[in-house]
C-alpha positions in Angstrom: 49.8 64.9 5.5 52.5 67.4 5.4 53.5 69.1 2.0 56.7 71.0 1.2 57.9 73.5 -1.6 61.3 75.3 -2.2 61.8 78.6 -3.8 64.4 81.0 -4.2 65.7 79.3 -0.8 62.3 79.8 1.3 60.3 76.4 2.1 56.6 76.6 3.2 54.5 73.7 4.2 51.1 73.1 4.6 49.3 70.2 6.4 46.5 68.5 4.4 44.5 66.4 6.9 42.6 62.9 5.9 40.1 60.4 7.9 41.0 56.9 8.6 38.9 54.0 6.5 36.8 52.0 8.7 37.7 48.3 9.1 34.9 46.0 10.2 36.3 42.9 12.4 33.2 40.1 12.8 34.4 37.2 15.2 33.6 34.1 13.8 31.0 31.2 14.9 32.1 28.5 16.3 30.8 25.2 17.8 31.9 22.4 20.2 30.2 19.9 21.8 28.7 19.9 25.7 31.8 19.3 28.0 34.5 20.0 26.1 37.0 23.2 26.2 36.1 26.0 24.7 37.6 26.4 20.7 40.2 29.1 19.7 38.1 32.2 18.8 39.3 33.3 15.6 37.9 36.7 13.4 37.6 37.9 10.3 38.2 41.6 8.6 36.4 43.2 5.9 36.5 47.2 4.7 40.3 47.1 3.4 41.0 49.4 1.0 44.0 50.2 -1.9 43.6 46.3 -2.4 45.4 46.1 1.0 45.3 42.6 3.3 45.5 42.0 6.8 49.3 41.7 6.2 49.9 44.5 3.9 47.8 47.0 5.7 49.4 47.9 8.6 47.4 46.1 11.0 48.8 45.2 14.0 47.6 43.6 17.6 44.9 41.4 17.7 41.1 41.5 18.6 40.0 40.6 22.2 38.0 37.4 21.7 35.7 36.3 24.4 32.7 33.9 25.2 30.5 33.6 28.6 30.7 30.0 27.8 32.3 27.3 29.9 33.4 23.8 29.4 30.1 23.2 32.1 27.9 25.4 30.1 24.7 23.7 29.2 23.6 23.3 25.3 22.7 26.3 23.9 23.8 29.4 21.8 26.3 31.9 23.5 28.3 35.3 22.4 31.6 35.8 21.3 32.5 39.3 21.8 35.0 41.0 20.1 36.6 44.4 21.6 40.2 46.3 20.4 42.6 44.4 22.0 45.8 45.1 21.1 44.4 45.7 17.8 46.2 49.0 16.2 45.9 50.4 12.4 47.5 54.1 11.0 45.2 53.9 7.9 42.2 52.3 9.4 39.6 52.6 12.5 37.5 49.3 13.7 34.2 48.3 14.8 33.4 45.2 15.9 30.4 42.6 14.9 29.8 39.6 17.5 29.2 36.0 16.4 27.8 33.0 18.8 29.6 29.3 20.2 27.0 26.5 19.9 26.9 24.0 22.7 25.8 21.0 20.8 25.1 17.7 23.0 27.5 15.7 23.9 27.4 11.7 23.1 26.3 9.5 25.5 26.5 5.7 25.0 24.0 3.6 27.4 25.2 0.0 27.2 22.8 -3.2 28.5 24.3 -5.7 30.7 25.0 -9.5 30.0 23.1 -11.4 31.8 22.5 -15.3 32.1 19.8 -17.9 33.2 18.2 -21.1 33.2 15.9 -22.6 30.5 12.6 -22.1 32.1 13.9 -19.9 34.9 12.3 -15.8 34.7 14.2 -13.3 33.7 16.8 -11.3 36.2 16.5 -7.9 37.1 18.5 -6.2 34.0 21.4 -3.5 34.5 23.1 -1.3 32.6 26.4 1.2 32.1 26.6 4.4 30.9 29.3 5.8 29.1 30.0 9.3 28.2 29.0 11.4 30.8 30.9 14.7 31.4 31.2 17.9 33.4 30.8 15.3 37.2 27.2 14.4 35.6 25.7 10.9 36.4 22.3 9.5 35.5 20.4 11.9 37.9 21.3 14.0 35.6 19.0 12.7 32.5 15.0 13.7 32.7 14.5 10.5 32.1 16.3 7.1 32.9 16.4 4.1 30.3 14.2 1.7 30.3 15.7 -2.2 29.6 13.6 -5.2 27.5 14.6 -8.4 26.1 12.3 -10.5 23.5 13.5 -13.5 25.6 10.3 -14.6 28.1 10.1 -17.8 30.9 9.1 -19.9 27.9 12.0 -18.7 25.6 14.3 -21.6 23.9 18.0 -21.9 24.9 20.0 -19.3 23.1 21.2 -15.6 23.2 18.6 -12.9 23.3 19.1 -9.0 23.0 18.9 -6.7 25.7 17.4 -3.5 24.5 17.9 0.1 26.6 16.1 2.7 24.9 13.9 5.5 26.4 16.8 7.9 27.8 16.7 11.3 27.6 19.0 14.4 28.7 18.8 18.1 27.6 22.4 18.0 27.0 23.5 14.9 25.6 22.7 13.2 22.7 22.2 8.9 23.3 23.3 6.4 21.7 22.8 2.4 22.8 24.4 -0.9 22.8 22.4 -4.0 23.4 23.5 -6.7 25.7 22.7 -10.5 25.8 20.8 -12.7 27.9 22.3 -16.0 27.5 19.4 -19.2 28.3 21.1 -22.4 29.2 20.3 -25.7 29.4 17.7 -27.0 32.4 18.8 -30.1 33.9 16.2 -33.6 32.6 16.7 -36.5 34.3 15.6 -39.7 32.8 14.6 -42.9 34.7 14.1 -46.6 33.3 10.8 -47.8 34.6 11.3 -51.2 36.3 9.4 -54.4 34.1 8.5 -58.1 34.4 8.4 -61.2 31.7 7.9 -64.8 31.5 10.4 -66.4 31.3 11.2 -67.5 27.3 9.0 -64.4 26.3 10.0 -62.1 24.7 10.9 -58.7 26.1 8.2 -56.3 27.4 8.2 -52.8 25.6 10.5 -50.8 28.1 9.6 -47.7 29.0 10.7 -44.6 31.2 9.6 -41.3 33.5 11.5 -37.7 33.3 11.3 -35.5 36.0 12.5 -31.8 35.2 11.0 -30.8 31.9 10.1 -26.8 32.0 7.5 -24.6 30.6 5.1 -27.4 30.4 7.2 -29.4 27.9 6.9 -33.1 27.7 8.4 -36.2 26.4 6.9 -35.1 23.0 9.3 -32.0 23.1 12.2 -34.1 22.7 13.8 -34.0 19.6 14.8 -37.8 19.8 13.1 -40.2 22.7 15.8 -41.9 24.6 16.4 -45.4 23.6 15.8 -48.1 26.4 17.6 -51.5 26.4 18.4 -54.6 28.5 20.9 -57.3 28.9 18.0 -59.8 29.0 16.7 -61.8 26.4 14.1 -64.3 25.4 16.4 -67.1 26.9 17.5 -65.5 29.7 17.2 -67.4 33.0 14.4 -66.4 36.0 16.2 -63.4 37.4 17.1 -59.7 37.9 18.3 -57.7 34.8 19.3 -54.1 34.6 17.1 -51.6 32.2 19.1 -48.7 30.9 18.0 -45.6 29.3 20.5 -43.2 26.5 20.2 -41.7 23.2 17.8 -38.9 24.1 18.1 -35.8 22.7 16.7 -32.8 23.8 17.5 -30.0 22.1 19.1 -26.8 23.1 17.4 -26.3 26.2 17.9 -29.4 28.4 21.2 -31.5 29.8 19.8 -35.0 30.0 20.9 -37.1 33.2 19.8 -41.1 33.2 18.7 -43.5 36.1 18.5 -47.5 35.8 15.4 -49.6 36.3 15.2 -53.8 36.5 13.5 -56.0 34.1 12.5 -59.1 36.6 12.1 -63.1 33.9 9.5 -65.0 35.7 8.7 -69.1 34.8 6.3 -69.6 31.5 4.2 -72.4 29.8 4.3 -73.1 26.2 1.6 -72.5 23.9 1.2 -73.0 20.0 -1.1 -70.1 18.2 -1.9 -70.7 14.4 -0.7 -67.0 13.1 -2.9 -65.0 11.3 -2.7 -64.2 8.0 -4.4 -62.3 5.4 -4.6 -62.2 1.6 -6.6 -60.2 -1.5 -9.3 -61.6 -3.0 -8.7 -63.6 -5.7 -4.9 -64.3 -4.7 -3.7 -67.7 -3.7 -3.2 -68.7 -0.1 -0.2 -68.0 1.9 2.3 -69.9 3.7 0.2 -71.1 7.3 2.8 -71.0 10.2 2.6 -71.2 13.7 3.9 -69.2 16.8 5.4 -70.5 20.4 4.6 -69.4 23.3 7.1 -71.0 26.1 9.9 -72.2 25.0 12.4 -72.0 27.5 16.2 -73.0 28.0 17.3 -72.3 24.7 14.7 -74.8 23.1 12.7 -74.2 19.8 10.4 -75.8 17.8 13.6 -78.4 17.0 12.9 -79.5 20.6 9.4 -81.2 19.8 9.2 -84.8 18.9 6.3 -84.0 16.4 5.6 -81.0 14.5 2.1 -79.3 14.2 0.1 -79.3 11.3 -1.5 -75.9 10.4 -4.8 -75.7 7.7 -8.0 -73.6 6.3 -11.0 -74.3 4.8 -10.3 -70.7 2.2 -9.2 -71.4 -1.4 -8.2 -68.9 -3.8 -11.9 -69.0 -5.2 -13.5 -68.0 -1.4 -15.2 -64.5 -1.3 -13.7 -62.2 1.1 -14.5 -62.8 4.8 -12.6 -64.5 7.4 -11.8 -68.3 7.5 -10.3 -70.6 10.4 -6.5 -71.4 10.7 -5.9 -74.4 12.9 -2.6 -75.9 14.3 -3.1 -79.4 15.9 -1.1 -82.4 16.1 2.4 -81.4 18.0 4.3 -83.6 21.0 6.4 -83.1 23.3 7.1 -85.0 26.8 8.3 -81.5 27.9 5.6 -79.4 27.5 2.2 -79.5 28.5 0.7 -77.8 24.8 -2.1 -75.6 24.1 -3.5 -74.2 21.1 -4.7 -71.2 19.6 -6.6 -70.9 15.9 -5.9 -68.0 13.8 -7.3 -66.2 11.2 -7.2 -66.0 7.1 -8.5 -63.3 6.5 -9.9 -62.7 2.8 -9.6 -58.8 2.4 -11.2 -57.1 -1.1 -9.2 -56.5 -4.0 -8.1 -53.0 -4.3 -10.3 -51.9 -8.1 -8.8 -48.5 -9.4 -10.8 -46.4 -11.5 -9.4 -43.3 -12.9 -11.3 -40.3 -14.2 -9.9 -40.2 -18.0 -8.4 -36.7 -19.0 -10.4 -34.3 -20.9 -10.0 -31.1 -23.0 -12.0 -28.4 -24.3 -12.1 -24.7 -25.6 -12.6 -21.9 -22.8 -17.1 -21.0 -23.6 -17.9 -24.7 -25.4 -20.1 -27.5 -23.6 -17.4 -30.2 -21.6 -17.5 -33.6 -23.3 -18.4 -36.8 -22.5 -16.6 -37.8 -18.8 -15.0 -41.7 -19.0 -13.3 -43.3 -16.6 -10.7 -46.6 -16.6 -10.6 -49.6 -14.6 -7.5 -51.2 -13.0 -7.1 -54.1 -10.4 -10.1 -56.6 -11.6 -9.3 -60.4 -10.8 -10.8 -64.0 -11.5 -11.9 -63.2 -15.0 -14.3 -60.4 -13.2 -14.9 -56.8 -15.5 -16.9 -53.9 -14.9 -20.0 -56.0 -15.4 -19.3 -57.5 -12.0 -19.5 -54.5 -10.2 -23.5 -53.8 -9.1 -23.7 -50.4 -10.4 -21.2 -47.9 -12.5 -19.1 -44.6 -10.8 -20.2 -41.7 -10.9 -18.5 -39.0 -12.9 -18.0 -35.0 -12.3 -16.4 -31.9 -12.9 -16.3 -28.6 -11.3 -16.2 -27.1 -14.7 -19.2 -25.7 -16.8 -19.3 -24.3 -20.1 -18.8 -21.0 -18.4 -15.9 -22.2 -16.6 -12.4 -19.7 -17.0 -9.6 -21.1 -18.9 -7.5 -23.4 -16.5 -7.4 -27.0 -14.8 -10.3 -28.4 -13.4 -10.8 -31.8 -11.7 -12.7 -34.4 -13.2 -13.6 -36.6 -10.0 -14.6 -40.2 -10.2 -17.0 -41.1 -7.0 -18.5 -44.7 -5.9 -22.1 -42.9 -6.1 -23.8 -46.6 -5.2 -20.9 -48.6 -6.7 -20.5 -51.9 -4.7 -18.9 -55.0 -4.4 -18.1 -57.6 -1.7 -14.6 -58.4 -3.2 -13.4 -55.1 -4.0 -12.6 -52.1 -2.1 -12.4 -49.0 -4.5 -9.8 -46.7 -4.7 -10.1 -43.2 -7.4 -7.9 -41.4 -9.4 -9.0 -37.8 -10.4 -8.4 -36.8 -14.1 -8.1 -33.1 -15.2 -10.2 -31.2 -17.6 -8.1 -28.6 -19.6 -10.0 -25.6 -20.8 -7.9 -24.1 -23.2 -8.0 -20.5 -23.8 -10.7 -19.0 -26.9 -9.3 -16.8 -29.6 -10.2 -13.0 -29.5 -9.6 -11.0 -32.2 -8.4 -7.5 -31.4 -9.1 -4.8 -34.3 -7.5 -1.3 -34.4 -10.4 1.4 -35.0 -9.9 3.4 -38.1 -9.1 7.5 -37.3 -8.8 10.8 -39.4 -7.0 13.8 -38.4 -5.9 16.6 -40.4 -2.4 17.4 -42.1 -0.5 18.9 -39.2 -2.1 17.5 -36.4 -0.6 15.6 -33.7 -1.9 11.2 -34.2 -5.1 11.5 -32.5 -5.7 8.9 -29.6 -5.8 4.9 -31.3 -8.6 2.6 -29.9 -9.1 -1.0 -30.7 -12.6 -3.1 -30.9 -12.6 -6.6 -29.8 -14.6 -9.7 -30.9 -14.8 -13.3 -30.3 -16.1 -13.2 -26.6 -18.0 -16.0 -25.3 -20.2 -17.2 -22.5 -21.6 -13.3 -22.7 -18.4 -11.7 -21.8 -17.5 -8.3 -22.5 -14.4 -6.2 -22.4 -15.1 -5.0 -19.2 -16.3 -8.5 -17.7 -13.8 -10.9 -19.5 -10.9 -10.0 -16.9 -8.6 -8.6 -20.1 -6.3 -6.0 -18.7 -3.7 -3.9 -20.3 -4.4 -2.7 -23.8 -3.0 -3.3 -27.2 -0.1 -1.5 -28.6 -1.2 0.8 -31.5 1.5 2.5 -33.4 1.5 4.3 -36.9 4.1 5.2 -39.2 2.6 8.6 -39.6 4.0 11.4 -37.8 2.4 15.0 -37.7 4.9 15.8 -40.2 3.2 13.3 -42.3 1.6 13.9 -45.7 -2.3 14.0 -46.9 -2.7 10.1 -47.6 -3.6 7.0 -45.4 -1.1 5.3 -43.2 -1.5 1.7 -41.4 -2.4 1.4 -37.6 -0.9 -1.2 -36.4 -2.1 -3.1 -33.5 0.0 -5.2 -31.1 -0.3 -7.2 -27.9 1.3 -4.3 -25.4 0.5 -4.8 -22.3 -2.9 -6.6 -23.3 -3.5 -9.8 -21.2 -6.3 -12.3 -20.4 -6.8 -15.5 -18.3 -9.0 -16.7 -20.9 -8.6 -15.4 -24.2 -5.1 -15.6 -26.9 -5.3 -12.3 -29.4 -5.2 -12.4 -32.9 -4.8 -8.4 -34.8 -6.2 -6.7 -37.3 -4.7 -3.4 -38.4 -6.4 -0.4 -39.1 -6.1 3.2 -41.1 -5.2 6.0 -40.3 -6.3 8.9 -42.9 -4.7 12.3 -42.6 -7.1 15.2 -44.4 -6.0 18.5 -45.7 -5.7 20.8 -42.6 -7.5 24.7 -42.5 -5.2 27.6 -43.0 -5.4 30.6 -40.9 -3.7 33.9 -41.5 -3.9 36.7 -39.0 -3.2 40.2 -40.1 -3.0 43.4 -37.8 -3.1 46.3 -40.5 -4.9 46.7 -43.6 -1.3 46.5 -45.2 -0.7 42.9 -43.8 -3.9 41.9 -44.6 -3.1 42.4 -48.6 0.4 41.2 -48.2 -1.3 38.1 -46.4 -3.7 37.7 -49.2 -1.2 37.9 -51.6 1.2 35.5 -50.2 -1.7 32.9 -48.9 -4.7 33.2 -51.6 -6.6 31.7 -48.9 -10.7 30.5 -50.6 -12.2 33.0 -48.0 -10.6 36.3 -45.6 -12.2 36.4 -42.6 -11.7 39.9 -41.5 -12.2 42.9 -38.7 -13.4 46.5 -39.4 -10.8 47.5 -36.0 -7.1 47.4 -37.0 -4.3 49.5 -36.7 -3.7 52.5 -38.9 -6.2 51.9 -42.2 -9.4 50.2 -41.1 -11.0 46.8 -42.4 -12.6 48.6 -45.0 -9.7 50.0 -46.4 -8.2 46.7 -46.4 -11.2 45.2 -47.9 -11.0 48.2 -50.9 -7.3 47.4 -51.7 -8.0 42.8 -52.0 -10.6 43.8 -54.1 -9.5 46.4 -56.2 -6.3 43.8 -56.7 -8.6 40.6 -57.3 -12.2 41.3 -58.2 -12.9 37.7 -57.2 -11.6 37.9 -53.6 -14.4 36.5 -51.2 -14.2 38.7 -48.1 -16.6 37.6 -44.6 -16.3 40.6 -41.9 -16.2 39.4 -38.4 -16.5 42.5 -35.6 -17.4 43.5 -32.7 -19.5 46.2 -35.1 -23.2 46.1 -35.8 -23.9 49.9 -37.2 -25.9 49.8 -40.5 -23.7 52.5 -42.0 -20.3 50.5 -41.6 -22.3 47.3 -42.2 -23.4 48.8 -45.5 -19.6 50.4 -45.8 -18.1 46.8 -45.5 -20.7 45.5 -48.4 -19.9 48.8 -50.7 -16.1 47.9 -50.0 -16.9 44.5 -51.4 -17.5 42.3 -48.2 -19.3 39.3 -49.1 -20.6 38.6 -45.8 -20.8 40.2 -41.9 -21.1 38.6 -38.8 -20.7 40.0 -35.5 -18.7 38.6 -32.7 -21.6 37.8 -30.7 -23.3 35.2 -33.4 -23.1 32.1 -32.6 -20.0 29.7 -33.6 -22.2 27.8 -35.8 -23.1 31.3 -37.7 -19.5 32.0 -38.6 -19.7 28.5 -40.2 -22.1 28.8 -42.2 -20.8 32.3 -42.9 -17.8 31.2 -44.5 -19.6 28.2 -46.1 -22.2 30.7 -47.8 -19.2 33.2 -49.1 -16.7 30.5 -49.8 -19.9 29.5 -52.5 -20.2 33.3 -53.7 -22.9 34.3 -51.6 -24.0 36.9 -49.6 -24.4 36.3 -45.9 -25.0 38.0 -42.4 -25.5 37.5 -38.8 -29.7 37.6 -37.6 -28.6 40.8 -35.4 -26.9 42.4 -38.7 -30.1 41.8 -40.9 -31.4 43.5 -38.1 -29.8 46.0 -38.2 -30.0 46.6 -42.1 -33.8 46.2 -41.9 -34.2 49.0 -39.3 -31.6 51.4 -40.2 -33.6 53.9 -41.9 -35.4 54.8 -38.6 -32.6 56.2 -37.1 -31.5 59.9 -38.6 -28.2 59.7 -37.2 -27.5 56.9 -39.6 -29.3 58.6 -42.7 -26.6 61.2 -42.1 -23.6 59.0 -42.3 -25.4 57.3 -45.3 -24.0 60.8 -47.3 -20.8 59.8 -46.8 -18.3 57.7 -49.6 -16.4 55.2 -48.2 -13.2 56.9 -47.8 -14.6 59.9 -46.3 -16.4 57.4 -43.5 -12.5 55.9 -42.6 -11.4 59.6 -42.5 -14.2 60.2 -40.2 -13.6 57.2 -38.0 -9.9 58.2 -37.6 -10.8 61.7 -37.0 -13.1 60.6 -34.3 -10.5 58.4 -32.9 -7.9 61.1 -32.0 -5.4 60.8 -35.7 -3.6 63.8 -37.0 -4.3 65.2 -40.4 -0.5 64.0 -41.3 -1.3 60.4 -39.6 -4.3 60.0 -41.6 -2.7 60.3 -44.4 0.0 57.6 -43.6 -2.0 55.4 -43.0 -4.5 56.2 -46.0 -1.1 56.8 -48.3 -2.5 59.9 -49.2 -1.5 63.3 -49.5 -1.8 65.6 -47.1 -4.1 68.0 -49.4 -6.0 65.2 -50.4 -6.7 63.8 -46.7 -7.7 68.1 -45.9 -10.2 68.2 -49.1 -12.3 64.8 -47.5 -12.2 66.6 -44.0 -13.6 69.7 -45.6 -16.1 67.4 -47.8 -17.2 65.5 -44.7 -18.1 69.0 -42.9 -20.2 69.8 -45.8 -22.4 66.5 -46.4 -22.7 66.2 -43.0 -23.3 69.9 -42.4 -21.7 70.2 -39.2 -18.7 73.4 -38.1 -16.6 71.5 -35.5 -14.5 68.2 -35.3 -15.9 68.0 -31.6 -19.2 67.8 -33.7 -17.8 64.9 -36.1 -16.7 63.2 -32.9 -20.2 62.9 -31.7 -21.4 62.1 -34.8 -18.9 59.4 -34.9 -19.9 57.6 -31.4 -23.6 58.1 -32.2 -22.8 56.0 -35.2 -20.7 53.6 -33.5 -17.5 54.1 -35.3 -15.5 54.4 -32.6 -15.6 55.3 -28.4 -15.0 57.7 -25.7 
């Protein structure tokens, strides 16, 4: 920087000289995928100063951007290095900070063939395409090739099944696949009507027919409808040739059905008359006898003959069941030579229904008496025909869960020789028992949160418990008393929730909840708070420490009492000397325990002082009982009360002045109890009072 001043027509410069600000230029990451061209490298600037930009700064140029990555490089990371360039700045100098281009895979798309073959034929070899591959790379270049599945087997139904590839793998690309189809079609079947022969006059033989080309070991029963075979014969069709034809069959999906023709051949007959049988129910009357012909030919029928048969039985409606004779006799005709057959009547039992009658009954009681009803009884016959009664059951027992059980009527040795027996199950309801579901009465105190509600449960049966019964869930129990809530009782109120059981219903019974008086305790760190505490709280008994800040316990103790003669004060420390046990009771303690008692002594502590008495800890009678043994003690026994806190906070490290603070005393006053503690005591030095102190247990090194 140059600098210029004129005087009296003289100018003088002087050069003040300044560094350049450093300018940090950081090319910037960048990614592209495997194969393709490299990205424009861009950078960044940071370090301008003045609030100057890149535009407003003087910069000029640009950075030299460069990567050793090609569009053939391989997945990875790779630098971008940035160098001056024709990067240029008056104000400013650079360094440069590198970044890194990602190679990320590339996408490679590996695509399953179509494919196609025959129901019943295996499977083809399978192919696929690839798609995606850059950089002159071909499947060699994958670590592993794809492998191809279909779901489709030999045995598979016509249809379209998926072709899976999966199982590719390639360090620099990332694969994605396409399935393909295998398309099953249709095996050829090829149906043929079996050839047949029939008298002539008679009817039709069944027609039947042979496949050749079924697959995966189906047969006939595969088909989905059997083919339908037919004939242009009939019953009075002449001796001849007629053709047998086969259609209608369906096969499903996985067959195209071809058909093949087969001959029915009529040959010459005889004529024969058969009584028909017939059959009937016990106690119903006869039918209508008729007869059959075997033989007519030429179009003739029974018409033709010049006498008709007569057709009879020796059954009634009355006969038992059994089979009787049906005869035809009697026909002519000069055209036929006639034969006969009999028949049969047969008598067949009467169908008797007897139905279990329904039943209900309470879930735990005995079941009741099992009936049953009759239904099919004939010629005036009741149940006092039968040779013995049903038999009658149930799965069910008076333990039996709440449900549907069968009641099963059974021939047991019910017989008859004109009825058959057919039964009818009835049902026996057990109907849930009631269970009566009673919230448990709770206490807790004013203040508290609700305690946890239980519920008591009566009304099982068959020995069932709460834990055996199968009841799940539990009741909802609720109260309208918050911990808010005053002293007083306040309802429970009990609820099904999510309480459930196969074989109970719930009835509720509320109970109560009762909220007592809750304990008060007030904490107090200085013998000042402790009185102000006091004050505000008039709590029936102060619990108190000898250790606070500033005044002591027994000052605090002097001040409630000289305040409220009545106060009832229990000292709870960590304490035990007989001199500050006996200070504490001089003070006006009414009871001491020490912090190592038991939790059930500070109980009864309280209780004892809270009724006026006196009470202590075993270790503190102790204590008191021995004290007079030890000569350290019999010295602090000379001191008052005050001049024993003075003493204590002496020995504890207080100033004259901070003694007196805390004591509100005056300074003279707190100087004439040091000198007066000297004296009884009879010792020179404060180093002296200090041991005296820790002998004594008024305070520690």
């Amino acid at each position: 920087m140059h600098v210029c001043a004129g005087r009296d027509g003289h100018v003088g410069c002087r050069v003040r000289t300044g560094t350049k600000a450093s300018l940090t230029v950081t090319a910037d990451n960048q990614s592209r995928a495997y194969g393709a061209a490299n990205p424009t490298l861009t950078a960044s600037y940071s370090g301008f100063v003045n609030g100057e930009t890149l535009a407003t700064s003087g910069v000029t140029g640009a950075p030299a951007l460069a990567t050793t990555a090609t569009s053939a490089s391989a997945v990875g990371s790779y630098p971008i290095t940035a160098t001056a360039g024709t990067l240029a700045a008056s104000n400013y100098t650079f360094t440069y900070v590198n970044a890194t281009l990602t190679v990320t895979k590339a996408s490679l798309t590996v695509k399953a063939d179509n494919l196609s073959r025959a129901y019943g034929a295996a499977n083809p070899t399978f192919t696929f395409t690839y798609t995606g591959f850059v950089n002159g790379d071909t499947a060699t270049n994958l670590t592993t090739a794809p492998t191809v599945t279909t779901t489709a087997t030999q045995a598979s139904s016509v249809g379209t099944y998926p072709i899976t590839a999966s199982g590719a793998a390639g360090a620099n690309y990332t694969i994605a696949y396409v399935a393909g189809t295998l398309n099953v079609t249709p095996a050829t079947l090829t149906i043929t009507a079996n050839d047949k022969t029939k008298v002539y006059g008679a009817a039709n033989p069944a027609l039947t027919v042979s496949y050749a080309g079924f697959a995966n070991g189906d047969t006939a029963a595969s088909l989905t409808t059997a083919p339908t075979v037919t004939t242009t014969a009939t019953a009075a069709s002449a001796v001849g040739s007629y053709p047998i034809t086969a259609g209608g069959a369906v096969a499903g999906a996985n067959y195209t059905i071809a058909y093949a023709p087969g001959t029915l051949t009529v040959t010459p007959a005889t004529l024969t008359i058969t009584a028909d049988d017939k059959t009937r129910a016990y106690g119903a009357a006869n039918p209508t006898l008729t007869v059959t012909y075997g033989g007519f030919v030429n179009g003739d029928t029974a018409a033709s003959l010049t006498t008709a048969p007569t057709v009879a039985t020796t059954a009634t409606a009355a006969s038992a069941v059994g089979s009787y004779p049906i005869t035809a006799t009697g026909a002519a005709s000069a055209n036929y030579a006639i034969s006969y057959a009999a028949g049969t009547l047969t008598v067949t039992p009467a169908t008797l229904t007897i139905t279990a009658d329904d039943k209900t009954k309470v879930y735990g009681s005995s079941n009741p008496a099992l009936t049953v009803s009759y239904t099919g009884f004939v010629n005036g016959d009741t149940a006092a025909s039968l040779t013995a009664q049903p038999s009658v059951s149930t799965t069910a027992t008076g333990a039996s869960a709440v449900g549907t059980y069968p009641i099963t009527a059974a021939g047991g040795t019910l017989s008859s020789p004109n009825y058959s027996f057919t039964f009818v199950d009835g049902t026996l309801t057990v109907t849930k028992a009631a269970l009566t579901v009673t919230a448990d009465n709770a206490t807790r105190a004013y203040g508290a949160a609700n305690p946890t509600f239980t519920a008591s449960y009566s009304g099982f049966a068959n020995g069932d418990t709460l834990a055996t019964s199968g009841t799940t869930g539990a009741p909802a129990l609720t109260t309208t008393a918050t911990a808010a809530s005053a002293v007083g009782a306040y309802p429970i109120t009990a609820v099904t929730g999510t309480l459930a059981a196969p074989n109970y219903t719930f009835t509720f019974v509320d109970g109560t909840l009762t909220v007592t008086k809750a304990a008060l305790t007030v904490t107090a760190d200085n013998a000042t708070r402790a009185y102000a505490a006091f004050k505000t709280h008039a709590p029936d008994v102060v619990v108190m420490d000898i250790s606070m800040k500033g005044a002591s316990g027994l000052e605090a103790i002097r001040n409630i009492r000289s305040r409220d003669r009545n106060a009832r004060i229990l000292v709870f420390s960590m304490h035990s000397e007989a001199a500050i046990v006996k200070a504490a009771f001089n003070a006006g303690a009414g009871g001491y325990v020490t912090k190592s008692s038991e939790p059930a002594m500070l109980i009864r502590a309280i209780r004892a002082v809270a009724r006026g008495e006196r009470a202590m800890s075993d270790d503190i009678a102790h204590v008191l009982a021995t004290e007079s043994l030890d000569p350290s003690q019999s010295m602090l026994d000379r001191l008052a009360e005050r001049e024993i806190e003075i003493l204590r906070q002496l020995a504890a490290g207080a100033t004259t002045e901070q003694i007196a603070t805390n004591l509100n005393l005056s300074l003279k006053t707190v100087q004439n109890y040091h000198y007066m503690v000297k004296a009884k005591t009879g010792l020179q030095t404060d180093a002296q009072l200090v041991r005296l102190a820790v002998a004594c247990g008024l305070t520690s090194l």
